[in-house]
Residue, then its C-alpha position, 0 to 999 in steps of 0.5 A: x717234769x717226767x709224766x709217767x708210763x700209764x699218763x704216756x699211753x692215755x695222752x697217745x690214746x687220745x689222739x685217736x678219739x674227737x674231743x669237744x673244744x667247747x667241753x668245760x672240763x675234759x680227759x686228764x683230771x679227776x672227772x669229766x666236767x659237762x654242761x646240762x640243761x641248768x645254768x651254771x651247774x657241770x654234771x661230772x662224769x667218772x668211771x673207774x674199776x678194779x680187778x683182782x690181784x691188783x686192787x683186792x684179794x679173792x680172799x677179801x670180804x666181798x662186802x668190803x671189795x663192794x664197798x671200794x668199787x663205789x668209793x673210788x669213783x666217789x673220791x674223785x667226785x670229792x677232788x673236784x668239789x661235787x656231789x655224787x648222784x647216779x652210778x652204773x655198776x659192771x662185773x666180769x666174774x669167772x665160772x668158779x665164783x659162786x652168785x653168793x660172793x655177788x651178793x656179799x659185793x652189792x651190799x657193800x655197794x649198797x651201804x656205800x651208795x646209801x651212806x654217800x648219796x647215789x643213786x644205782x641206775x643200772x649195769x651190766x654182767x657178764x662171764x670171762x675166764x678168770x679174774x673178777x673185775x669190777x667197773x663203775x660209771x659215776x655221775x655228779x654235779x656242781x656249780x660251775x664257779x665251784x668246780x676244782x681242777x689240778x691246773x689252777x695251781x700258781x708258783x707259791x701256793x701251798x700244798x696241804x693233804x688231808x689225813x695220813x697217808x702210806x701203809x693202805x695194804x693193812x685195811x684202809x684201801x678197803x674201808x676209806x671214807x671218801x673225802x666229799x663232804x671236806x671237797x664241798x667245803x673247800x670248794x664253796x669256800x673257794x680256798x684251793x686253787x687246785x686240788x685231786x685225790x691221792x690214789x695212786x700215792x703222793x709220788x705220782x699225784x703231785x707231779x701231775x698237779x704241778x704238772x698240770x698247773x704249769x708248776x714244779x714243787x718243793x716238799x718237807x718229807x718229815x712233815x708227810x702225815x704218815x699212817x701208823x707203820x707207814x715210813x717216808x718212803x711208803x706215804x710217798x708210794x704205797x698208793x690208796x690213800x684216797x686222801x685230798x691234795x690241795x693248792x692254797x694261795x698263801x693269803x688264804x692259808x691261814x684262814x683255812x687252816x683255822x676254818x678247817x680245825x672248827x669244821x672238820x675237828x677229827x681230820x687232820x691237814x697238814x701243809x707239806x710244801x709248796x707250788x715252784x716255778x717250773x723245775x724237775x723232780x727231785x732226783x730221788x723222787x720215787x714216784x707212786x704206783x702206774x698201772x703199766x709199770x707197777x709200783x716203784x722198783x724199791x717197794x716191789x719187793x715189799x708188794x710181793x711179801x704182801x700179796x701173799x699175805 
């Protein structure tokens, strides 16, 4: 299966760097997974960020760019089944902001930190010529025999998302609710065998879970849960979900999906396909959004509309 441009240049990168056999989980997933001083319990390690003109506007609440800064790191937490704990915060701001935007920003951090459970241990500032940038340093931890990654998947399982998905360009990639408390849940209940979060559209994860689970697969696109406006093509590649992708043995599904309906009554999950043995995408597969080639060619034409919105 075709990795795409921005999984290319990390597995060359990597080469260049020494990384531990014996770390439980390394580079490739949604977090780094490593052993602490507590038996049987992984501190997660995740950083992420964004920059201006391609994950927010200048025009965008502040408050709300502050509150996506700490989410997306959290949705990866979520992906993995942990809990969130102590984040360090970075930002890189031109000479034409003025110190009130940042102040706007960090109480959109603040409500998220407060909400979700994270502690703000420190950071750094500094001044560049143009374009905001933001960076996040999260922590976590789990229970080892807990902990969920994209290569436990097998040839049958099931694929299910949570929620609905495409058309995050209206307001949802600035005010989503990361999916821990649906990720803890799934994994102390031990019903996925793999699972991520959805960032950079279905058409890019879920080639990497199979990809990473030694699997091809196989998906119902009319049964894609798609958000109001979004059509087939956008739930598979618009991007900013932040919604989960899991693997489910078949003997377990239906278990969970009655499990789910009693826990989680306001989110929907829906199953969309299932695991194959190894085999190429689809040939109209469209991929999602890559950081070094940008979204695919069919809705680059509909990005420009936007961002000039």
């Amino acid at each position: 299966m075709k990795a795409c441009a921005e999984d290319k240049l990390l597995h060359a990168l990597l080469r260049f760097v020494p990384i531990p056999k014996n770390q439980p989980l390394g580079p490739g997933d949604d977090c780094a997974a490593i052993k602490c001083g507590k038996p049987g319990t992984l501190i997660l390690l995740k950083t992420d960020c964004i920059a201006e003109d391609i994950h927010f506007l200048r025009s965008h609440d502040p408050a709300k760019v502050g509150w996506k800064a700490l989410c997306r790191p959290l949705s990866d937490i979520a992906a993995m089944g942990g809990s969130p704990a102590e984040a360090l915060i970075t930002f890189f701001s031109p000479p034409d902001i003025d110190p009130s935007y940042w102040k706007k920003f960090y109480r959109g951090i603040g409500r998220a930190a407060r909400q979700f459970g994270v502690t703000i241990a420190g950071g750094e500032m500094s001044r560049q010529k143009s374009g905001i940038a933001v960076s996040v340093m999260l922590t976590g931890h789990i229970d080892a025999k807990h902990l969920l990654t994209r290569s436990g998947g097998e040839p049958g399982d099931l694929l299910f998302v949570t929620g609905q998905l495409g058309g995050s360009i209206a307001g949802h990639h600035l005010n989503f609710i990361p999916r821990l408390k649906e990720g803890q849940w799934l994994a102390k209940n031990t019903y996925p065998s793999a699972m991520m979060d959805i960032s950079d559209g279905l058409g890019s994860d879920l080639p990497r879970l199979a990809r990473a689970s030694g699997c091809g697969f196989e998906v119902h696109r009319e049964s894609i849960p798609r958000r109001k406006g979004a059509d087939i093509r956008g739930a598979l590649s618009d991007g900013e979900d932040y919604e989960l992708l899991v693997a489910v043995p078949p003997k377990k599904a239906s278990l969970l999906q009655k499990k789910w309906k009693a826990t989680f009554p306001k989110t929907r999950l829906t199953q969309i396909g299932a695991l194959t043995p190894p085999q190429p995408a689809p040939p109209d597969w469209p991929g999602g959004w890559d950081h070094f080639e940008g979204p695919p060619k069919t809705n680059r034409r509909r990005e420009r509309k936007e961002s000039q919105s």
